[in-house]
N, C-alpha and C positions, 0 to 999 in steps of 0.2 A: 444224746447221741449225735455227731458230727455227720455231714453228708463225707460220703466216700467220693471222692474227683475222677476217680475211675468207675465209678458205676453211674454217672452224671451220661445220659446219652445225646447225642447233639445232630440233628437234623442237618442237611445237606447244605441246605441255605446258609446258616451258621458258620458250618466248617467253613465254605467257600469264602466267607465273611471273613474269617480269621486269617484265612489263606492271604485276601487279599489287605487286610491289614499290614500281615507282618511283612507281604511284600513292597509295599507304601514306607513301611517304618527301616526295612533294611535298604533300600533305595536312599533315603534320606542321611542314613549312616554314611554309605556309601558316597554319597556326594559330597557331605560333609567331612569326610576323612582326606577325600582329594582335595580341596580348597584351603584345608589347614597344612596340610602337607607338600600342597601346589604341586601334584601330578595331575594335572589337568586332563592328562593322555588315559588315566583310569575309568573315567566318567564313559567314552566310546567303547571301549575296549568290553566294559560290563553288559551295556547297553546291548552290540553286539551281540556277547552270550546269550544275554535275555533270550534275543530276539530268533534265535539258534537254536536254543531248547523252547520257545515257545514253537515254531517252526515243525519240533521235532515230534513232541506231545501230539501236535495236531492233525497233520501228516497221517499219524495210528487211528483216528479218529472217522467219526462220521462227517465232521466239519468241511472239509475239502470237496465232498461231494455238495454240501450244498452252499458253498460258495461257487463251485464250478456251473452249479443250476440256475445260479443270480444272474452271472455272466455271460 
């Protein structure tokens, strides 16, 4: 009998693992698409975004309160 990949449950650490894997690996796509294509102007642009929806995630969070406590 085969494992089912859907009934496979994966602990927090893990996912977060995966999360930042695939965000490593589509970054690198990403850069690698601008340098073959020589849009140079795509690499800021992405970047950007990132930094706009990370911004936006954290914002909803507990996180801003305790960086506000550091400072």
């Amino acid at each position: 009998m085969g494992h089912d990949r859907a009934a496979i449950e994966l602990g927090w650490g893990t996912r977060s693992l995966l999360r930042v894997k695939h965000s490593v690996r589509l970054s690198r796509e990403v850069s690698r698409y601008a340098s073959e294509q020589r849009i140079w102007w795509l690499v800021p642009v992405v970047t950007v975004m990132a930094l706009f929806a990370l911004a936006v995630t954290t914002t909803t969070s507990a996180l801003p309160v305790t960086v506000y406590a550091l400072f």
